[in-house]
Structures are given as structure tokens and as C-alpha cells.
C-alpha positions as a Markdown table, in Angstrom:
| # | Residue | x | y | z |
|---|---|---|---|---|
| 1 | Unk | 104.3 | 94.6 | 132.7 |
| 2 | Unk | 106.3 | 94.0 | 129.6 |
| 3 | Unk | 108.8 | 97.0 | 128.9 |
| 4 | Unk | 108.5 | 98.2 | 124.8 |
| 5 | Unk | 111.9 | 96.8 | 124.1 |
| 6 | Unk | 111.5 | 93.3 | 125.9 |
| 7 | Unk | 107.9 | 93.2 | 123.1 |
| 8 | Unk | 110.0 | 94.4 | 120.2 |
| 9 | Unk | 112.8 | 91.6 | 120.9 |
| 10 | Unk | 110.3 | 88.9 | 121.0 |
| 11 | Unk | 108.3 | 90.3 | 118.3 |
| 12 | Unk | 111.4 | 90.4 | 116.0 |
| 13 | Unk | 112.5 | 86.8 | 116.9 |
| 14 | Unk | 109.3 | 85.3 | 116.5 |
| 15 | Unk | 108.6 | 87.0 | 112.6 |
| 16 | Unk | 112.6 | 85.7 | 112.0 |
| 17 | Unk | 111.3 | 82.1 | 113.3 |
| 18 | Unk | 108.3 | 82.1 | 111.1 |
| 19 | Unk | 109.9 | 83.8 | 108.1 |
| 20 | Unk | 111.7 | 83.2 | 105.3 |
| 21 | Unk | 114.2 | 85.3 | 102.9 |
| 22 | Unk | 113.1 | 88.4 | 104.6 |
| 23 | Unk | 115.7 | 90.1 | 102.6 |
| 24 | Unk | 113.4 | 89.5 | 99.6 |
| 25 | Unk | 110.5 | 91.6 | 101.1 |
| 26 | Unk | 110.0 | 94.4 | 98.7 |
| 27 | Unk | 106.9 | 95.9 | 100.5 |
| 28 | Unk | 107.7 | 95.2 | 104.5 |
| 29 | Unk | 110.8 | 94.8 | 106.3 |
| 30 | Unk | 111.5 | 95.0 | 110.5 |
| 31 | Unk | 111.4 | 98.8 | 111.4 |
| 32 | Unk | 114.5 | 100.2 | 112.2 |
| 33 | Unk | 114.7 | 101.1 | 116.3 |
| 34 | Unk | 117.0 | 103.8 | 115.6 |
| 35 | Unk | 115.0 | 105.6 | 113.2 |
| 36 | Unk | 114.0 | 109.0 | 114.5 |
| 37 | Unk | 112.4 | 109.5 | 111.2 |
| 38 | Unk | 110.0 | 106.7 | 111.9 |
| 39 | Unk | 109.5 | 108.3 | 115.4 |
| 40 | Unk | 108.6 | 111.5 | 113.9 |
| 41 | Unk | 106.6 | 110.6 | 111.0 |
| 42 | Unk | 104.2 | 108.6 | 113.1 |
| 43 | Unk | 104.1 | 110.5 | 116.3 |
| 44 | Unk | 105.4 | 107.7 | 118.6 |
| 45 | Unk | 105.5 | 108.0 | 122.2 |
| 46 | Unk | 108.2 | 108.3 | 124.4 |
| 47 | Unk | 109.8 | 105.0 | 124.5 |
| 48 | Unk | 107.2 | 103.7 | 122.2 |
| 49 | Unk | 109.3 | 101.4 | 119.5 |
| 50 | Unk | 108.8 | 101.0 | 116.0 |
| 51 | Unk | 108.5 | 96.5 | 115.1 |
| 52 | Unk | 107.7 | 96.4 | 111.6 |
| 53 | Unk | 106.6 | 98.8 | 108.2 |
| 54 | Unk | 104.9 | 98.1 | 105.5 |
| 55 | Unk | 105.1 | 100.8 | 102.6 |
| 56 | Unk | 103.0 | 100.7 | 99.1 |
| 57 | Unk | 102.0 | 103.0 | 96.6 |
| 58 | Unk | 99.1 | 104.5 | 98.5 |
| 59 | Unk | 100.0 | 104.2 | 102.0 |
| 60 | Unk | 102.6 | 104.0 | 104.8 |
| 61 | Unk | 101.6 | 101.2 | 107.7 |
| 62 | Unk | 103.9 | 100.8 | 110.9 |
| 63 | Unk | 103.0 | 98.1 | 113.9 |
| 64 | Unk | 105.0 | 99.5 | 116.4 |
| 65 | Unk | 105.1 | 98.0 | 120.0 |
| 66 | Unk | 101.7 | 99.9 | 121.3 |
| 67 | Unk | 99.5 | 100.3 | 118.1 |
| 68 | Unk | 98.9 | 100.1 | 114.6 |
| 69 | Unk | 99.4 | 103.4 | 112.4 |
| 70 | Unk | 98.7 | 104.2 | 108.7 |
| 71 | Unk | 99.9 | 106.9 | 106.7 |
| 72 | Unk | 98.6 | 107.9 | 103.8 |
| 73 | Unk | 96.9 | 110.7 | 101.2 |
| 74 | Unk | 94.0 | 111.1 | 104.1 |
| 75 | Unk | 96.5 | 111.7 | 107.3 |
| 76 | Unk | 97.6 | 109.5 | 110.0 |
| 77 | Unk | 95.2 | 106.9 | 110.7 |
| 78 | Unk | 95.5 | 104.8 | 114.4 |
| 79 | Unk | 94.4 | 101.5 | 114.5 |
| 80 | Unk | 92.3 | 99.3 | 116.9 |
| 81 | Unk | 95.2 | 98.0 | 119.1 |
| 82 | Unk | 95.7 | 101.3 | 120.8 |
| 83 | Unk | 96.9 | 101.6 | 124.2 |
């Protein structure tokens, strides 16, 4: 089985592949991995890691390396890809 940091790495070089100017993002940008905040916020598992955010006016999105999470006026929403 695939360890959380070994899918973050080749998340993250497969969206740097495929991408260009993501320094222009204004929405969406790779997480940070060091970001407790992130951690918090979403109520991550231990060693779960956080691969890419998306924030707009109304909500808060985060594909991390288990799931897919949403924050927004309504709560904390988890998505389909649960594990």
C-alpha cells in the first residue's frame, strides 16, 4: 500500500507536469504539507496530507491524499472519495 507522502509526491509532480504558470492561480494552489492550520481546519487524520486547495467566495475545498473536503457557510462537507 501506498504511504500518504509517496501519493502526495506523485500527485504534486503529475499537476506540475500537466500545468502551466501555477503561480498565476488566484483560486487554487498545491496545499502546503506543513500547514497545521490546514490540518486543523479540515480535521485531517493522523498522517493524512493535505495535496491541493481551492478557496472562493463561498467555500473552502481541500483534496488531500484520502478524501475530498469542503468548507463552507453550511459546515464541513466530505466528499465521495473517502477512505
Amino acid at each position: 500500500m501506498k504511504t500518504d507522502k509517496s501519493i502526495r509526491d506523485m500527485t504534486i509532480a503529475a499537476i506540475k507536469r500537466k500545468s502551466m504558470d501555477i503561480d498565476s492561480w488566484n483560486q487554487s494552489r498545491i496545499a502546503d504539507v506543513k500547514s497545521n492550520e490546514l490540518a486543523d481546519m479540515f480535521k485531517l487524520a493522523i498522517n493524512e496530507l493535505p495535496v491541493f486547495e481551492i478557496k472562493s467566495e463561498c467555500a473552502h475545498a481541500l483534496i488531500s491524499t484520502r478524501q475530498i473536503l469542503e468548507l463552507n457557510d453550511e459546515g464541513l462537507k466530505r466528499g465521495l472519495s473517502q477512505f
